[in-house]
Structure formats: structure tokens, C-alpha cells
C-alpha positions as CSV (number, residue, x, y, z in Angstrom):
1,X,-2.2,29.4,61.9
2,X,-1.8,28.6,58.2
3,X,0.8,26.2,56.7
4,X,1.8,26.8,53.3
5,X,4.5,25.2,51.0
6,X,6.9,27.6,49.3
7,X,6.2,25.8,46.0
8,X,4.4,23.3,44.4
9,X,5.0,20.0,45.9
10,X,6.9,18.3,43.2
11,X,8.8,22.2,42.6
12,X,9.4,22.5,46.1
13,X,12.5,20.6,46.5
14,X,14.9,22.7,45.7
15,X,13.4,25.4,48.8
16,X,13.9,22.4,50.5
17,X,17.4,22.1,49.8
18,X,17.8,26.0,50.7
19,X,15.9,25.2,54.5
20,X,18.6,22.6,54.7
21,X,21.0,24.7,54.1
22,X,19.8,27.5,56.5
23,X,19.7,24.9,59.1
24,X,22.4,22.5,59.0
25,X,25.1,24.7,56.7
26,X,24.9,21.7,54.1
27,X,22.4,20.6,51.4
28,X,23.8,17.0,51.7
29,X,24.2,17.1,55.5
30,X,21.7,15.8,57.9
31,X,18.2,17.4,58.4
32,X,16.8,16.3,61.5
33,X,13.0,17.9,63.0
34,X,14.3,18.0,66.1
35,X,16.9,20.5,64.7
36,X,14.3,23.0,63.6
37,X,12.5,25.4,65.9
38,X,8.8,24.0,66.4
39,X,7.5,27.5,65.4
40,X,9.3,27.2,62.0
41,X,6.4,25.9,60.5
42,X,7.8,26.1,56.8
43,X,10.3,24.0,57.1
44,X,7.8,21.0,58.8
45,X,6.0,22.4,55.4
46,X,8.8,21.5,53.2
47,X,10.0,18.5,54.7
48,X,6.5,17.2,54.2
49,X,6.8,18.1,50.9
50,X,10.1,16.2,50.2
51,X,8.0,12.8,51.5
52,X,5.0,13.9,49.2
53,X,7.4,14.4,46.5
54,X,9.3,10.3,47.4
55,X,6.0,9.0,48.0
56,X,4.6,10.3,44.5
57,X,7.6,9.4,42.5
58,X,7.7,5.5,43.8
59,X,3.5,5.2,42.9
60,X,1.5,6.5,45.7
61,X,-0.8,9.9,45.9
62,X,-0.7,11.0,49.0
63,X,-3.0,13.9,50.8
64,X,-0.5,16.4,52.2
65,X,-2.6,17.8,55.0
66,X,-0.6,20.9,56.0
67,X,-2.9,22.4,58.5
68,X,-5.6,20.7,61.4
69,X,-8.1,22.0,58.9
70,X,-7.3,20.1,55.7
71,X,-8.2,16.9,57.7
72,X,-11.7,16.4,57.0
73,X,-11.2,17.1,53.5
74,X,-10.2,13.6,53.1
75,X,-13.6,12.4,53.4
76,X,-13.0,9.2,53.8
77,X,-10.2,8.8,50.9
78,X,-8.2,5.6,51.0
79,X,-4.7,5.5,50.8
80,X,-1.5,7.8,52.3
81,X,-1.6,11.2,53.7
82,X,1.2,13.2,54.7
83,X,0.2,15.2,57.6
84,X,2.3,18.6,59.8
85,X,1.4,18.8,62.8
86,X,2.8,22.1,64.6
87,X,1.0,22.8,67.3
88,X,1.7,19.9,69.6
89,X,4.4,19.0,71.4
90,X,5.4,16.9,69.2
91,X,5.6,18.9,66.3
92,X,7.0,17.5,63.0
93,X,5.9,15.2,60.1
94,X,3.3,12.1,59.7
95,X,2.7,9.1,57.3
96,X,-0.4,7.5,57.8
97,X,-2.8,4.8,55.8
98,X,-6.3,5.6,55.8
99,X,-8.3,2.4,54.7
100,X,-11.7,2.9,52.5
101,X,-14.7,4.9,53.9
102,X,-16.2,1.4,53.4
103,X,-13.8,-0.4,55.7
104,X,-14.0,1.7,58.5
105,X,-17.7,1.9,58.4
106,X,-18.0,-1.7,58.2
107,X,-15.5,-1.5,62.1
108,X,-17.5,0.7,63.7
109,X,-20.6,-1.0,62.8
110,X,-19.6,-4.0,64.2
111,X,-18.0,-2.4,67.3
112,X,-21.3,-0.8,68.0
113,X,-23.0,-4.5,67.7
114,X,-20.4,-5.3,70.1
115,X,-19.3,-8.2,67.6
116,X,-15.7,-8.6,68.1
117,X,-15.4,-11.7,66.2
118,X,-16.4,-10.2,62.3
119,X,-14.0,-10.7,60.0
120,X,-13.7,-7.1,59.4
121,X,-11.8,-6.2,61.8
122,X,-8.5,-8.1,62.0
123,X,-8.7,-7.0,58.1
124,X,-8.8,-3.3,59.1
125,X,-6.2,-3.3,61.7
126,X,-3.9,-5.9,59.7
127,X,-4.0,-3.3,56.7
128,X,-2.9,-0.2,59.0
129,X,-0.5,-2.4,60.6
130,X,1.0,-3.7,57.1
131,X,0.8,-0.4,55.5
132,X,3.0,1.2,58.7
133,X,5.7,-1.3,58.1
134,X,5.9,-1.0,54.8
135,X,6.1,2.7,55.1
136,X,9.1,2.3,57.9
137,X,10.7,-0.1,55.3
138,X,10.4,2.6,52.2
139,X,11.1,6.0,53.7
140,X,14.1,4.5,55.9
141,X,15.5,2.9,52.8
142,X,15.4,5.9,50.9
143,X,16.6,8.0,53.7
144,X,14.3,9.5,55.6
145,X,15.4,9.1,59.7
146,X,11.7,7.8,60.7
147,X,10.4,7.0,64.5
148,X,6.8,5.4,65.1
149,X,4.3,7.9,66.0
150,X,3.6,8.1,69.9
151,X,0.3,8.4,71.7
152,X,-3.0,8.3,69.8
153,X,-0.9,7.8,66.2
154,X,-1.0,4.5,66.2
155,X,0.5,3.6,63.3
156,X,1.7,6.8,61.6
157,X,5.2,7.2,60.8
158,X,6.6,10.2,62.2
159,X,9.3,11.7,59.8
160,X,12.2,13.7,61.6
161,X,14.6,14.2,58.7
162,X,16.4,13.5,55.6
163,X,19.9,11.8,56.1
164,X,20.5,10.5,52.6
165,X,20.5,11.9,48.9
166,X,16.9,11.2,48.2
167,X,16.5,14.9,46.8
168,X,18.9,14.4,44.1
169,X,17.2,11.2,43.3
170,X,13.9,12.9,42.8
171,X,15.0,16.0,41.2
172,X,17.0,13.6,38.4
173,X,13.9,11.4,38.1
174,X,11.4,14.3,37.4
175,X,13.6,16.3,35.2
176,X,14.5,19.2,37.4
């Protein structure tokens, strides 16, 4: 199974705005995941490139990881990644904080000391937990519908639409 989006991310919008249009008859109405098929993998594909697009535009660079294979491609990269996932049952769109390679390594070492009291640790799960509430906060705000992940995502954002005019507000930033 291969994932691929239509366009360049920050092109892609406007075959966004067409997918919307196929599924909800309106490029301003409501797109919701759990409108869409699971099988139609594209449009998970484009709505994850709508959130790469906000996230870009407001400062971050995130990793789209558009197929179970792109994962360890991050290799330990800090920072956001945008992630489809369509072959679960609960198919859709993620937002997610990876902390450094660093970090982590410094956790596991000291969970495998058994040391539950370094300092590392509350840093670690503090950033995820910050960085998850901040992304709630900024993708709700600019009007994405967002749910926290279930099950092992803890702390992921799972994005199941677009309910506002964010599209227009990228498009008109970036020129297009």
C-alpha cells in the first residue's frame, strides 16, 4: 500500500479543496475523517497535507509520514510529524512531538538502570505532554475538529477534519 499526495504539500491545497468538494458538496462545508471511506487513502493523504501546509505556515517543519514505512526515516528527528495511518481501525490523521534522539536515549537509559527518580524523565514526558496541548490549542483554533489519539498514541493529536476557513488562510498567505 503506498500513500501519495496529489501535489506538493504546500500546492496541494487546492486538490484538497476538490476532495472536499467530492465529499461534502462544499469547499467551505465541513470535512470530517469519519466522513471518508477508510480505503480512500488520498484523501487521509490530503488532509495531512492541509495540517503540514498550517503547521509550516505558523513556524514548524513537520515530517509528513504518509506510509508505516517513512517512520524510521525520522531517525531520531526532533520536532512534529504528521503521520496517516490507513490500515487500522482507526484510520485517519496524527500530530505528534518527537523529542531529540538525545532525550530519549538519556529515558531509556535510565529506565534500564531502573532509576526512576533522574531528572530526565519528568523532562521528556512534560515536553510530549506540553507539546500535545499546545498542538490541541493551535490546530482547534485554526480549525481543524481534533480528538486525542486512543490506545498506544499517547499524546498524538488525531485530526478528523477541517471545519473552518483555514485553506483560504494559507492559500492567501503563500501567494496562491
Amino acid at each position: 500500500m503506498s500513500l501519495k499526495l496529489s501535489a506538493d504539500v504546500s500546492d496541494g491545497l487546492d486538490l484538497l479543496t476538490l476532495q472536499c468538494v467530492r465529499i461534502t458538496g462544499t469547499s467551505k462545508g465541513s470535512f470530517m475523517a469519519d466522513d471518508i471511506p477508510q480505503e480512500d487513502e488520498a484523501a487521509l493523504a490530503e488532509l495531512a497535507g492541509a495540517v503540514g501546509s498550517f503547521l509550516s505556515l505558523v513556524g514548524f517543519d513537520p515530517a509528513l509520514l504518509l506510509e508505516p514505512a517513512d517512520k524510521p526515516r525520522l531517525g531520531g528527528r526532533p520536532g512534529l510529524y504528521v503521520e496517516v495511518d490507513a490500515l487500522t481501525g482507526g484510520a485517519g490523521v496524527y500530530v505528534g512531538w518527537h523529542n531529540s534522539k538525545d532525550l530519549t536515549e538519556a529515558v531509556i537509559q535510565a529506565a534500564r538502570r531502573g532509576d526512576l527518580a533522574d531528572p530526565v524523565l519528568p523532562v521528556h514526558g512534560d515536553a510530549l505532554r506540553i507539546m500535545f496541548e499546545a498542538l490541541v490549542e493551535l490546530l482547534s483554533t485554526a480549525g481543524f475538529v481534533v480528538s486525542e489519539a486512543e490506545g498506544y498514541r499517547e499524546y498524538q493529536v488525531r485530526v478528523e477534519g477541517i471545519a473552518g476557513d483555514i485553506l483560504e488562510t494559507v492559500r492567501r498567505c503563500r501567494g496562491n
